[in-house]
N, C-alpha and C positions, 0 to 999 in steps of 0.2 A: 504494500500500500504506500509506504514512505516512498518507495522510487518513484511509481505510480506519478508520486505530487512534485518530485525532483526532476524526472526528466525534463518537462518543457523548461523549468529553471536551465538544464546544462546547454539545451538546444539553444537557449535566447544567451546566454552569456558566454557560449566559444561557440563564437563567432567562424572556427575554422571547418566545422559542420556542415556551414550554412551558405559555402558561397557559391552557390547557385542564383547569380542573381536574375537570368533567365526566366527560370523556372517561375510561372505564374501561382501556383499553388502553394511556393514558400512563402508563409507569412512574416516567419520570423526574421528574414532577411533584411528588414526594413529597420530592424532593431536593432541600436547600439551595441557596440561589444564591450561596452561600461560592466566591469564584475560588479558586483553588490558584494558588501560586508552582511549577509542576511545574519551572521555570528554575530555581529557588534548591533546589530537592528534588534536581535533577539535578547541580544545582554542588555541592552539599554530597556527593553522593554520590561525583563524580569525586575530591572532595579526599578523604573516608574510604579510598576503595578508594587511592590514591594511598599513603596511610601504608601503610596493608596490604602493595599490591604492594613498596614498598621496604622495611618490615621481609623480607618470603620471600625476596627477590632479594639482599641483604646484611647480615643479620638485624640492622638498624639498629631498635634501640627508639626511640629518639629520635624519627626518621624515623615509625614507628607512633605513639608518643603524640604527636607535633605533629599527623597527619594526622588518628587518631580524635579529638582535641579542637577543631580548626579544624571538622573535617566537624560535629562534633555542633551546635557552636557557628553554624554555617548552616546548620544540617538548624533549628533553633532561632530561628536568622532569618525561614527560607521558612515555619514555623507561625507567628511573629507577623504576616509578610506575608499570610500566608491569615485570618487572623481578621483585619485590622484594613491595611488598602494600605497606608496614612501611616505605619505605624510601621515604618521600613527602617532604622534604627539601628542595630541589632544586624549584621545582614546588611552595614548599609554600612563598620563595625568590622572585621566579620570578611574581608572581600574587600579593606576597604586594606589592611590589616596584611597579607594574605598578596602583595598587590601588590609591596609595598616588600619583605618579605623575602626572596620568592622572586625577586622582579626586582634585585635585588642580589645574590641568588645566578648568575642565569643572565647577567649581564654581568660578574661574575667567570667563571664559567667557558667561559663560551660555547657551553654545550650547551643542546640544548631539550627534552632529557628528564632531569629530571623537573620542572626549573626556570623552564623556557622556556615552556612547557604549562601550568602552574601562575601563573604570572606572566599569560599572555594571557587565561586563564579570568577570573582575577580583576581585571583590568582594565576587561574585558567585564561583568564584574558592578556593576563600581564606574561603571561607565557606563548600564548600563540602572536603577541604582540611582536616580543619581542626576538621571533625566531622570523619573521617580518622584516625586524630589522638587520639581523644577520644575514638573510636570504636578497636581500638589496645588492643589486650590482657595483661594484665600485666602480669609480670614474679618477682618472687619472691625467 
C-alpha cells in the first residue's frame, strides 16, 4: 500500500523516468524535477501538531507557541531544502535546538511523551541533516 502512495511521488521527482516529452499521455513530464524534503514537511508537521496536541490536553500556550514556531521554522527549512539541497541550515538550527531542549527535558523527567519523541525525531533529523552535508560536493 505504502508504494502504492510513493510511486507517482518517484515518477514526478526523477525526472530521469520521465523524458518522454513527446509522448502525449505523460502527465508528469510537465512537472518540475524540484525533490521535496517530504522528511522535513513530515518532521515539521509532527512538531506543529505536537504544540497543538499539548496546548488541548493541558491548555499549555507555551507548549502551542514553542510547537507552532519550531514547526513553522522547519516547515521553512524543508522549503529551503526543496529549492536548493545544500542549504540545510535553517533545518539543521531548528532540529539541534529542539534536540538539546527537549533531550534535557526527557532525561529530567524520564518520560517519552512528549519529550522523548521529540528528542528522537530530532536527533534523527540532525543526523540525516547532516550526512546532507557531508554528501555535498566540494568545489575547488
Amino acid at each position: 500500500m505504502f508504494l502504492c502512495l510513493l510511486w507517482p511521488q518517484i515518477l514526478v521527482c526523477n525526472g530521469s523516468l520521465l523524458h518522454h516529452s513527446g509522448d502525449p499521455f505523460c502527465v508528469f513530464a510537465l512537472v518540475s524535477n524540484m525533490s521535496v524534503d517530504w522528511i522535513g514537511y513530515g518532521y515539521a508537521a509532527v512538531i506543529a501538531t505536537g504544540g497543538v496536541v499539548g496546548y488541548a490536553k493541558a491548555r499549555s500556550v507555551p507548549s502551542l507557541a514553542a510547537g507552532l514556531l519550531f514547526g513553522g521554522l522547519a516547515g521553512f527549512g524543508a522549503y529551503q531544502i526543496s529549492s536548493d539541497p545544500g542549504n540545510v541550515w535553517v533545518s539543521l538550527a531548528t532540529s539541534g535546538a529542539l534536540t538539546g531542549i527537549m533531550g534535557k527535558r526527557f532525561f529530567a523527567s524520564k518520560k517519552f511523551m512528549p519529550a522523548g519523541l521529540i528528542a528522537g525525531t530530532s536527533l534523527l533529523m540532525v543526523g540525516k541533516l547532516s550526512l546532507a552535508l557531508l554528501q555535498k560536493p566540494q568545489t575547488s
